[in-house]
C-alpha positions in Angstrom: 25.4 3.5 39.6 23.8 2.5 36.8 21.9 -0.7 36.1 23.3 -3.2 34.4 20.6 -4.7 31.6 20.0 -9.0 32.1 18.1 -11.5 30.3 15.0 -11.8 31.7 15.7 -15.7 31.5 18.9 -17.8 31.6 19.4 -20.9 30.3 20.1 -24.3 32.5 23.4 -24.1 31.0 24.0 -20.1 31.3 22.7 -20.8 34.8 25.7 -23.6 35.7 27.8 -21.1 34.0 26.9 -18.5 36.1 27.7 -20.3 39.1 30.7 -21.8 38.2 32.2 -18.3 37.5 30.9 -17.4 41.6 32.5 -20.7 42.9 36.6 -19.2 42.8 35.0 -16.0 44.9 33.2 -17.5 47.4 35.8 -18.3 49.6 37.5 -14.4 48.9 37.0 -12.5 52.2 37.2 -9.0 50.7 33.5 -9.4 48.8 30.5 -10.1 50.5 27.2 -11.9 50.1 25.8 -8.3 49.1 28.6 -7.6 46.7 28.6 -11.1 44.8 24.7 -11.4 44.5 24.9 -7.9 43.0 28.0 -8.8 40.6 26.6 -12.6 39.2 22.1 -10.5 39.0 21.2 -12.6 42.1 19.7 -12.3 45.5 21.5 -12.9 49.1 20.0 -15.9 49.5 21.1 -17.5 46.6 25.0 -16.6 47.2 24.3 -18.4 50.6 22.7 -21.1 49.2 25.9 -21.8 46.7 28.2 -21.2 49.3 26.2 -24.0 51.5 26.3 -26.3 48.4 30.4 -25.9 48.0 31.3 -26.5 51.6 29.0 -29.9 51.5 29.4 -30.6 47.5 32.7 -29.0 46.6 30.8 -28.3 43.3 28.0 -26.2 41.8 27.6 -28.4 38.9 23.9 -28.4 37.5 22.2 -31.8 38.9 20.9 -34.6 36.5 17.6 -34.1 35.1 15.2 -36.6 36.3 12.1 -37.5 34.9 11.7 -39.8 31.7 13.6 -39.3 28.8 11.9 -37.3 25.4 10.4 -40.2 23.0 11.5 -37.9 20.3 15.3 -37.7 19.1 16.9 -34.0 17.9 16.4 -35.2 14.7 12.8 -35.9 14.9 12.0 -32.6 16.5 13.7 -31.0 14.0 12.1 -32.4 11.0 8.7 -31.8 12.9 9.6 -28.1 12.7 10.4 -28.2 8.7 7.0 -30.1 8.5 5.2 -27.6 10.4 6.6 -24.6 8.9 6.0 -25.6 5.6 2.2 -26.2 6.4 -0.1 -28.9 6.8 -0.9 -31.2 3.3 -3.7 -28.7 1.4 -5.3 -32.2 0.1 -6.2 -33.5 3.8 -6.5 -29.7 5.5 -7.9 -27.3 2.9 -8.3 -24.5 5.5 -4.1 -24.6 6.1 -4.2 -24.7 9.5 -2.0 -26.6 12.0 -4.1 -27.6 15.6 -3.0 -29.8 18.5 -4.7 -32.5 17.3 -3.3 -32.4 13.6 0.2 -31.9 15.0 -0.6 -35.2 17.4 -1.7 -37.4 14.3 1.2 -36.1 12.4 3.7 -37.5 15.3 1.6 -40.6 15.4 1.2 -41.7 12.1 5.4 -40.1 11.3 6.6 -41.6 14.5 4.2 -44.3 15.4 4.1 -41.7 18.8 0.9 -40.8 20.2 0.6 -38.0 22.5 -1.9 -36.3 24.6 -3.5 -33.3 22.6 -2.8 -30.7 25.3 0.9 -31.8 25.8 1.3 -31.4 21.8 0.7 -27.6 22.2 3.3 -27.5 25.3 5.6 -29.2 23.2 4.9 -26.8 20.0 5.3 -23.6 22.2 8.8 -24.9 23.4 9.2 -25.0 19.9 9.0 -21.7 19.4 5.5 -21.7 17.8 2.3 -20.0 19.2 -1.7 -20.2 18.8 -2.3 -17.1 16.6 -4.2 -15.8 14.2 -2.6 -14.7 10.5 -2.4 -11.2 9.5 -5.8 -9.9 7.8 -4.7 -8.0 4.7 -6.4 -8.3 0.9 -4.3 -10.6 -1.1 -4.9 -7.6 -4.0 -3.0 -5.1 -1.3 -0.1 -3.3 -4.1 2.4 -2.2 -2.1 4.5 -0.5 -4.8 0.8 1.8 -5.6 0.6 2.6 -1.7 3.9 3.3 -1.6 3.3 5.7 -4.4 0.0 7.4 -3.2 2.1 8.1 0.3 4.9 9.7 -1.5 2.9 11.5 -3.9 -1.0 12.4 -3.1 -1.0 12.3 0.3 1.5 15.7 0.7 -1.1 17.3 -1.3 -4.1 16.4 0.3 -2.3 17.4 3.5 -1.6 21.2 2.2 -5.2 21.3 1.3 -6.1 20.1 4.7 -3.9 22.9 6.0 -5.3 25.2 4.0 -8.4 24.8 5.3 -10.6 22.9 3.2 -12.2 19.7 3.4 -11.2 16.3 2.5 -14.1 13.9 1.8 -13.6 10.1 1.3 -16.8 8.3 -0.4 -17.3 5.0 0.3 -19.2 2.5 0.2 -18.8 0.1 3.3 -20.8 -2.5 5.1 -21.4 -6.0 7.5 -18.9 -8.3 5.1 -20.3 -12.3 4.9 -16.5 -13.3 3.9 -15.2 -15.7 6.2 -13.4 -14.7 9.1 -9.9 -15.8 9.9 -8.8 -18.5 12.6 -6.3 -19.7 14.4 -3.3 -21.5 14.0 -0.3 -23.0 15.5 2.6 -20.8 13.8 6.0 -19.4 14.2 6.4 -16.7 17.5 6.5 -13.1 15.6 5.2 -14.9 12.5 1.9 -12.8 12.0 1.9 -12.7 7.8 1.9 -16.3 6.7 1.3 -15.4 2.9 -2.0 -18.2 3.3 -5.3 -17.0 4.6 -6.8 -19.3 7.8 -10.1 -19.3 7.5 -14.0 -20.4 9.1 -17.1 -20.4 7.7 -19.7 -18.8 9.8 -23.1 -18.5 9.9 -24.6 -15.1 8.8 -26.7 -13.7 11.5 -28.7 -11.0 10.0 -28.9 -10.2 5.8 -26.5 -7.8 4.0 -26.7 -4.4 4.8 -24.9 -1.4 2.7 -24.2 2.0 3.9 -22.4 4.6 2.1 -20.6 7.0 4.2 -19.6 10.7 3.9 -16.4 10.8 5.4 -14.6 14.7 6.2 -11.2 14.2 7.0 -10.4 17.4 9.1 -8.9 18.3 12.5 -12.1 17.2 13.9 -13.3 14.0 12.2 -17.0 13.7 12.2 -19.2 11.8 10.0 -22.8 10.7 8.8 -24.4 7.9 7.4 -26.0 9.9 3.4 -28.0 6.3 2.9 -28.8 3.1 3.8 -30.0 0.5 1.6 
């Protein structure tokens, strides 16, 4: 028999769902615990425990949430997501970068609600955001001229390959001093934010510039022709 694919995660109310469509066959002879926990994705135990719950309860309705109630409204989460998407003011954060401690002044000061720095990043990731770092490309990257050089050049240089000579690449590469990219709070699957997060750091040893001599063959090997 062949496995029938699930959600990894169910909802609270897919969950009351789910056991409101077991309650009517509970109480059927013909299926057994086995059968039911392997019709509703759910062990043994937890057909017992609902059939337990309906003889005392007569229900399986979800129970209340306790706990107290959110400070912020659907409306204010949701215009907290539009603010965060569309990134932080560039006047008061330069570097465009959202933290839990930004996000906490931005409730305060919108809300006059002032939260605990580590529950604003619980609160973002059920949000949907995540603590990640943007994508790392040149903002001079052409796509249309790669696009181009795939289509084009690279069939060519290929037959060469093939054909047994060498390709060389020349280049001249070395320890960059350009800031390196941070962190951010951000959209799940969101790794190309079209802005550039950014640190300064401190340089720990001077520039240093190698050209390389680069054969691009079956068996890629290469050597450093100078350093200066």
């Amino acid at each position: 028999m062949s496995q029938v694919w699930r959600p990894s995660r169910l909802t609270r109310s897919q969950l009351e769902e789910r056991r409101l469509d077991a309650l009517p066959l509970l109480d059927d002879p013909a299926l057994s615990t086995s059968t039911l926990a392997e019709q509703f994705g759910v062990q043994a135990s937890t057909v017992r425990t609902w059939r337990r719950r309906s003889r005392l309860q007569g229900c399986l309705d979800a129970r209340p949430i306790t706990g107290r109630p959110s400070q912020l409204s659907d409306e204010h989460i949701a215009e907290l997501i539009d603010i965060i998407r569309a990134g932080p003011d560039p006047q008061r954060f330069p570097d465009h970068r959202w933290n839990a401690r930004r996000v906490r002044e931005l409730i305060g000061l919108t809300y006059g609600i002032w939260y605990h720095p580590d529950w604003v990043g619980k609160l973002l990731r059920r949000w949907g955001f995540s603590w990640q770092k943007s994508e790392n490309r040149a903002v001079e990257r052409d796509e249309a001229r790669i696009e181009c050089w795939v289509e084009e050049q690279r069939p060519i240089l290929e037959q060469k390959v093939e054909a047994g000579e060498t390709l060389v690449f020349v280049d001249e590469v070395g320890f960059s001093l350009k800031p390196t990219m941070a962190y951010s709070w951000a959209p799940r699957l969101h790794y190309e934010s079209g802005v550039r997060f950014f640190h300064v750091p401190i340089p720990a040893f001077p520039w240093v510039e190698l050209t390389f001599a680069l054969p691009l063959t079956r068996r890629n090997t290469g050597l450093p022709c100078s350093v200066r």
